[in-house]
Each structure stands twice: as C-alpha cells, then as structure tokens.
C-alpha positions in Angstrom: -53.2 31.4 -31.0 -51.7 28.3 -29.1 -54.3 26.8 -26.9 -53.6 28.1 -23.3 -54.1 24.4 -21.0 -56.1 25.6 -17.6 -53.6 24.0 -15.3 -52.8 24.7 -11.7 -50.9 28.3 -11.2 -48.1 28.2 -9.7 -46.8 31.2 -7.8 -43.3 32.8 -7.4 -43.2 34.2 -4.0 -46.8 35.1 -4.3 -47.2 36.3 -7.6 -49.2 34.3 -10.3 -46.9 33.0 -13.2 -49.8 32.4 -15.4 -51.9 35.3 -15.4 -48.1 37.0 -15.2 -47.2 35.4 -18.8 -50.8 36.1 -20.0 -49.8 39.6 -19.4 -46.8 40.1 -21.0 -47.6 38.3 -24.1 -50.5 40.6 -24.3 -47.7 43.4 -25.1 -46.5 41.4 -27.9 -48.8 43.8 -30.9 -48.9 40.8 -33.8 -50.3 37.5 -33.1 -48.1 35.4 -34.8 -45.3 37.1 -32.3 -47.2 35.7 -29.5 -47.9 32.4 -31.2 -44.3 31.8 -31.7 -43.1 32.7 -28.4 -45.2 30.5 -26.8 -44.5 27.5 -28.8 -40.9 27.8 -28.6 -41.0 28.1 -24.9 -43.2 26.2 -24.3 -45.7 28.4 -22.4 -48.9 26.3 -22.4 -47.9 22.8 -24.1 -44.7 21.5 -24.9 -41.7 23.3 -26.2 -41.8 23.2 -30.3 -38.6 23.4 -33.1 -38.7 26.2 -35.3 -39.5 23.8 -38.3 -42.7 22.7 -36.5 -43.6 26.7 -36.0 -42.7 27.6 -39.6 -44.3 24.5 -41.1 -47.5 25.4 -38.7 -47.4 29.3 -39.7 -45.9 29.0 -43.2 -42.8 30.8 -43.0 -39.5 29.7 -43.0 -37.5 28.0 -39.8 -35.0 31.2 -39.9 -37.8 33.6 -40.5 -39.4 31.9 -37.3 -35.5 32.4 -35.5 -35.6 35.9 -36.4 -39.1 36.8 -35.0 -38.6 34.9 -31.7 -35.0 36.7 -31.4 -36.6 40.0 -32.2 -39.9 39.7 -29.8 -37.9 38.8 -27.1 -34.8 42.0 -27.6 -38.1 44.2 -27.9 -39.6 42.5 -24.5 -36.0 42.8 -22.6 -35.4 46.1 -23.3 -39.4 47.2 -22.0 -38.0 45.5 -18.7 -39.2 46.6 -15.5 -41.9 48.7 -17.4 -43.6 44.7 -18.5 -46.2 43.2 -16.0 -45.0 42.1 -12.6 -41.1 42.0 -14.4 -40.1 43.8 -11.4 -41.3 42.0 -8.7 -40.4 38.5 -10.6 -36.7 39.9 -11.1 -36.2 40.4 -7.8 -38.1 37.0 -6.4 -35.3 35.4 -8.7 -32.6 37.7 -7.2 -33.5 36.8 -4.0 -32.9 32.9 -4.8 -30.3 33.1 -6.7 -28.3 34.5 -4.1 -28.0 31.4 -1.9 -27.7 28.9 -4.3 -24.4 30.9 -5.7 -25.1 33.9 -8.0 -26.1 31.1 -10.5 -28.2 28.1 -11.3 -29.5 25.9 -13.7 -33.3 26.9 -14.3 -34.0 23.5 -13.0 -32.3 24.2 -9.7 -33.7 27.5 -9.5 -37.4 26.3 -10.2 -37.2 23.6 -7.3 -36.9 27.1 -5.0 -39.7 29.0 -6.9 -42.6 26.4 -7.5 -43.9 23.9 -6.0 -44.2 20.9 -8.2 -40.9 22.2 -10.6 -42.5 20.2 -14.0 -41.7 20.7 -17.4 -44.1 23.8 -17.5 -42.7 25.5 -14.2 -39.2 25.3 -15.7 -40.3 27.2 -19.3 -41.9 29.5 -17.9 -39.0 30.6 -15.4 -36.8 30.5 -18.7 -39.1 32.6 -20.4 -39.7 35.5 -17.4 -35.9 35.1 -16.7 -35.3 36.3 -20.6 -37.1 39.8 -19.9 -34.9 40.8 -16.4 -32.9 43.2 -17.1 -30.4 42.0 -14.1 -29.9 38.8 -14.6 -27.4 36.9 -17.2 -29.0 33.9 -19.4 -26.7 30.8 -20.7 -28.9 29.5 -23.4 -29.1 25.7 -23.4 -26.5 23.8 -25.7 -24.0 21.1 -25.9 -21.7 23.0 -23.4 -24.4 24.4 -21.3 -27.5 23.4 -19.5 -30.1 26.6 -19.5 -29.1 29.0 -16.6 -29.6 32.0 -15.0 -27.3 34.5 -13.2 -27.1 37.7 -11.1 -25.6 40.2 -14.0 -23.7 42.1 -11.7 -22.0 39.5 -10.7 -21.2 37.8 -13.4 -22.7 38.9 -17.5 -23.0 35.8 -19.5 -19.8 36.0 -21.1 -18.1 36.1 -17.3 -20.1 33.1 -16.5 -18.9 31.0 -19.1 -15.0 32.4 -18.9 -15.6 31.3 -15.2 -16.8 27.7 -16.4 -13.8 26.9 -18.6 -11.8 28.1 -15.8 -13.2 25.6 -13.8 -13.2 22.8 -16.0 -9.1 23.5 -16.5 -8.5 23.0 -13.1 -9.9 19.9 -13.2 -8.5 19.0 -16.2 -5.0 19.8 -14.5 -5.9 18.0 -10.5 -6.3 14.7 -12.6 -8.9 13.2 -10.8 -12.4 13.9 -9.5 -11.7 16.9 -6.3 -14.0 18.6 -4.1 -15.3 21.8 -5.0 -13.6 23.5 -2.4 -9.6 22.0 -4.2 -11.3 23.1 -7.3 -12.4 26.6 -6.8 -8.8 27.4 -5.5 -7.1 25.9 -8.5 -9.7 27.9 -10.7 -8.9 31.1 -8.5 -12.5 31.5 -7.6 -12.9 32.5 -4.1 -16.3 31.8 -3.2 -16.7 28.0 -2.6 -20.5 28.2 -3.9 -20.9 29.8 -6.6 -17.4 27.7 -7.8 -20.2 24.9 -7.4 -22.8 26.7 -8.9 -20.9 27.8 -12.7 -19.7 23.8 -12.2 -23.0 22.8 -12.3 -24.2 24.7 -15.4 -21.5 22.8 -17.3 -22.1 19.8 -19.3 -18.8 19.3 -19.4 -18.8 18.5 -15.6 -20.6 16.0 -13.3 -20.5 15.1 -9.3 -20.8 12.5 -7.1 -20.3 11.7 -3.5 -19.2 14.7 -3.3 -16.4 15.7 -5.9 -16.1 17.2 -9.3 -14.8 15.5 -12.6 -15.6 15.5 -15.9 -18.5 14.0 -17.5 -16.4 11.0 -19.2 -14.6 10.0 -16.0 -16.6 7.0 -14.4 -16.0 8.3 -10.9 -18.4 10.9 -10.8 -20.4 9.8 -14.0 -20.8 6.1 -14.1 -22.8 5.3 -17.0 -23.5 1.7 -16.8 -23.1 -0.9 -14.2 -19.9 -1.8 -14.6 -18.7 1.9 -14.3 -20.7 1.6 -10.8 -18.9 -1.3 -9.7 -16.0 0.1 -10.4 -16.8 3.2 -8.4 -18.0 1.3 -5.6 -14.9 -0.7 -5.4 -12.4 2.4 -5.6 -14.3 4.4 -3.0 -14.0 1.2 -0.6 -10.7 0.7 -1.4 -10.2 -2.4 -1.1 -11.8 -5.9 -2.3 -15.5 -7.0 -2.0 -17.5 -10.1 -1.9 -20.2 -9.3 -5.1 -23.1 -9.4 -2.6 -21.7 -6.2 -0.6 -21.4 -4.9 -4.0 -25.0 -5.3 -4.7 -25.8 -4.0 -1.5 -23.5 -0.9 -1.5 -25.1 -0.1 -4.9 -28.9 -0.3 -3.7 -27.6 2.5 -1.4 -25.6 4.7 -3.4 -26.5 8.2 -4.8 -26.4 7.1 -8.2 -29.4 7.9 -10.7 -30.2 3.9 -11.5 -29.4 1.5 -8.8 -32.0 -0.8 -9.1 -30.0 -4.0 -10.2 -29.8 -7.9 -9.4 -27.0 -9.5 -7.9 -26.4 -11.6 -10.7 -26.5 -9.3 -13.1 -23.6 -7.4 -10.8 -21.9 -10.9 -11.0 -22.2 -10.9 -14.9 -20.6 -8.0 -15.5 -17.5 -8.5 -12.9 -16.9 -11.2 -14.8 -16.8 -9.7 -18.0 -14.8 -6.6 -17.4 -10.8 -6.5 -17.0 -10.8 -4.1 -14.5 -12.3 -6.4 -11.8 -10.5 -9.6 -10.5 -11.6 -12.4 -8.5 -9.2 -12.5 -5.8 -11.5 -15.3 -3.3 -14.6 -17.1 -3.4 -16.5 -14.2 -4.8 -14.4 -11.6 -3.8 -13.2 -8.7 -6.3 -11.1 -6.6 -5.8 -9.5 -3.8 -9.1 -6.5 -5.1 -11.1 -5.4 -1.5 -11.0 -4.4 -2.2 -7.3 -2.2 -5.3 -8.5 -4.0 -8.4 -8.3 -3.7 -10.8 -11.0 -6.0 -13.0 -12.6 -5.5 -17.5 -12.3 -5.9 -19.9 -9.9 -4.2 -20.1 -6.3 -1.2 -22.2 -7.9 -0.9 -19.8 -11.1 -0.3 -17.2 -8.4 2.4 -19.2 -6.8 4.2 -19.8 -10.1 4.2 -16.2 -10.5 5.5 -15.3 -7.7 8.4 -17.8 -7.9 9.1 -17.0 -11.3 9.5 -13.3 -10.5 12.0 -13.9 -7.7 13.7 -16.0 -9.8 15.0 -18.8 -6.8 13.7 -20.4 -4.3 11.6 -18.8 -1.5 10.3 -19.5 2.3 6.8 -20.6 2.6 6.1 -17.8 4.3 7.2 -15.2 2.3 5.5 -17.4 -0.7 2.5 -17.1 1.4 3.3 -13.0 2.1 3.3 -12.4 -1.6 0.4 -14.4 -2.7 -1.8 -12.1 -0.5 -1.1 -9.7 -1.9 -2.7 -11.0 -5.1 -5.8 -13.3 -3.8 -7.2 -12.8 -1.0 -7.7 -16.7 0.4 -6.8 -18.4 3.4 -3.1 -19.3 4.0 -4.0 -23.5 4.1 -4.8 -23.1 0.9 -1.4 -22.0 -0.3 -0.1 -24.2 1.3 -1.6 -26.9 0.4 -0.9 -25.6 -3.5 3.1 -26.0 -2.5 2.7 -29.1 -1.1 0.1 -30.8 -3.7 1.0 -29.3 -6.9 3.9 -30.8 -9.1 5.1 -27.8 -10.4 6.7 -27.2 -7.3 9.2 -28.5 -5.3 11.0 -28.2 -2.1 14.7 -27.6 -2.0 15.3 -27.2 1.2 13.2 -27.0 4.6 10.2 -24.9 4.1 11.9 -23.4 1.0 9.7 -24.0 -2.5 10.7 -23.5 -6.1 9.5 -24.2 -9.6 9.7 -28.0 -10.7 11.0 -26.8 -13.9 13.5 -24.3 -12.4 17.3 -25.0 -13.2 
C-alpha cells in the first residue's frame, strides 16, 4: 500500500479530510484498488501516470485505466451510503453556490482548506468524484479540473455552456467584461457566466475582461506583450520609466522586471514607437518611426504642396510627441526644405 505521509489534516467545514479518505478507501475490497487510487490522485504523495502504477504493480497502463475507472463508478454509485460523503457533498454544495454553480477545484479548495496545497486540491478532486450531486470536468487541454452543482448544470451542460461562452467572445472581437459576455452567450446569471469562463483553458482575464488565451490583452506572455498592454490600457504614449513603474503595479503573474530590460524590448518590437525622448507610444495609433525631420518630409510629401508652419507643426504631433521649437527649428535648419512663401515650407526637391 502507498505510504500514507502524517501531515497536518485539514478540515472541510469541520470534518476531517484525512481520516475521511482513510475511510472510504477502506471500502475499496482489493488492495491493489486502493493502491491505484491513491497514486493516481495523489492521496498521500504526489499524483502518479498510469505507466508508473502499471510498471510499479506489473500490469499494463490500460489495465491500470480500467481499474481506476471501475473503483471509482463502484465508489460513486455507493454515494451517500460511503463515509461522511454526505456531509462532504453538501459542505461543497454550500460553496459552490456563491462562487457560481461552478469552480475550478483550485478555486473551490481556497474556500474549503486552509493552506489549498497540492494535497488539499487532490483530495477535494477525489471526494468530489463520489457526490452523487455534483458534475466533474476532468482535467485536459480544454479544461482545468472542476466541479459543479448537477442540477444545475450535468457535465455535458457545463461544457455546452463553455463553448457558448467562448463564441461570444470569439464574435465581440476583443477582450469584454463578463457581464457583455454573458449576454452575448445568453447566460443570464452574471456569475456563474464567470465561473464556466473560468474552467476554460481556452479563456483568460485581466483587469477585469475576458478574452481568449492567445490575445495579449488579457494573457500577456512575455514582456513585450505587457508593455503592450500597459500602453493600450493608458491609451496614450509613455515615457519607458512610467512603463516600468505601471508594470511593478499591475495584476500580472510576473512583474518583477528592470527598466532596461523594459527599454530593450520597446526597442526591439514594431508595435512600440519612440515618439520623444523616451516616450512610446503604439504604431497601431499612427505614429511613425524616424527622426523629427523624417516626420516633416512625410508629412509634406503626403499633402503633396506646400504647407503653413503651423499646420506642419499640427500634423507632426500627431506623430511625435516633441516640443514645437523643435520643428521648427527642423524647417528652418534642414536643407530638404524650403520656404516658398511666408511661413509656408515645402520639400527642397519638390517641383
């Protein structure tokens, strides 16, 4: 039999989990059963594959598949009649209303336990298997592991409700609150909308809105993706210091980075340009890349005859975001332009 760890019991709502699972997997007749459901759920160590069971028992991985799915139909359908199953259920019942009919076991152990670890969180998964009332979504690539109210919503309801959600998004465009999303899924009830989009790996949030995973907004992955959202949610530019600082404050995961690494990467990434003495703003709003005279040229080129100084000056702002003397002083020093007329400025080179 796996070695049971003494560890500190937690409790749900009173109850003992430990002595709890102790019980239960004293129901379980062989002792190979309970040998593989504690490894694979990682009851007293870590979690274990089904080759490391089979190689460890000397049976096959899929004979190891079959035995855990067995024990645990055999286990579910005992329900209420297993040891403290009742009282467990409903303790989980009880939480899972507020937090939306659903939640990731990680979400659902920070209401139960104390410390949530590792061990908390298996063992939840496991006693959350044997409830008869509640709904599991088995961890995958589309899912993280979750539990739900059954008569609310069965598994299959759950995940119907998830791609539902994930469409809407996919049709809004852009990262939304939950609230806009719920509606355009058709779900009324605002929290468990954010609940089922939380079991999704599809999905991600931050500051507040729902996207999906790949979209930097509300999943930047590195720390140019943070600059960028950074930028975009201050809409307009930013010296790279008040980048820095804006990061350090943030609600993203990692956000422990130097300025000049912040620096490094604006410089390196099209997206950003430097509109001022460190100053960035996004190209996506317009601003070009060059010097204060390459803007000029552009500028003039584009209206195709000659401008005011002013308006040369209006439409250079638009682009950098330096003082108007300095402009000027690009007219007036530069040979590539000339002046045509009184305050009026045009391309050396222009016919």
């Amino acid at each position: 039999m796996v070695e049971q760890k003494t560890v500190k019991a937690p409790e749900i709502k009173g109850l003992q989990i430990e002595p709890s699972i102790v019980d239960i997997l004293g129901t379980i007749e062989r002792e190979r059963e309970r040998e593989i459901i504690a490894r694979r759920f990682g009851l007293f160590d870590r979690k274990e594959t089904l080759e490391q069971i089979g190689e460890l028992l000397g049976i096959t991985r899929e004979r190891v598949r079959q035995l855990e799915k067995s024990v645990i139909a055999k286990l579910r359908a005992a329900g209420e009649q297993l040891p403290n199953i009742k009282e467990i259920q409903s303790a989980f019942i009880t939480e899972l209303h507020p937090l939306g009919e659903a939640a990731r076991i990680s979400d659902l152990g920070a209401k139960l336990t104390k410390e949530n670890s590792r061990l908390d969180q298996a063992r939840i998964a496991f006693l959350a298997q044997l409830c008869p009332a509640l709904a599991i979504v088995e961890d995958n690539d589309f899912y993280h592991y979750a539990v739900g109210i059954a008569a609310v919503r069965d598994e299959k309801a759950i995940k119907a409700a998830i791609s539902s959600i994930i469409e809407a998004i996919k049709k809004i465009g852009e990262p939304a609150t939950i609230d806009k999303i719920a509606a355009k899924a058709n779900i009324s009830d605002v929290k468990q909308a954010e609940a089922l989009a939380s079991i999704s790996k599809q999905l991600a949030t931050l500051n507040g809105r729902w996207g999906l995973v790949k979209w930097p907004m509300v999943n930047p992955k590195n720390i140019r993706d943070k600059i960028y959202v950074i930028l975009k949610e201050n809409g307009k530019h930013m010296h790279f210091n008040e980048i820095a600082a804006a990061i350090k404050k943030s609600e993203f995961k990692r956000k422990d980075v130097t300025t000049q690494a912040i620096h490094n990467e604006l410089i390196k990434d099209k997206r950003f340009v430097l509109i001022g003495r460190g100053i960035y703003a996004l190209n996506e709003w317009g601003y070009q890349k060059g010097t204060v005279a390459d803007i000029i040229s552009e500028v003039l080129r584009e209206a195709g005859k000659p401008l005011h100084r002013d308006e040369i000056v209006k439409r250079v702002l638009k682009s950098r975001f330096v003082k108007e003397t300095t402009i000027l002083l690009n007219l007036q020093g530069k040979p590539q332009f000339k002046r045509v007329a009184k305050a009026t400025y045009s391309l050396a080179d222009a016919e």
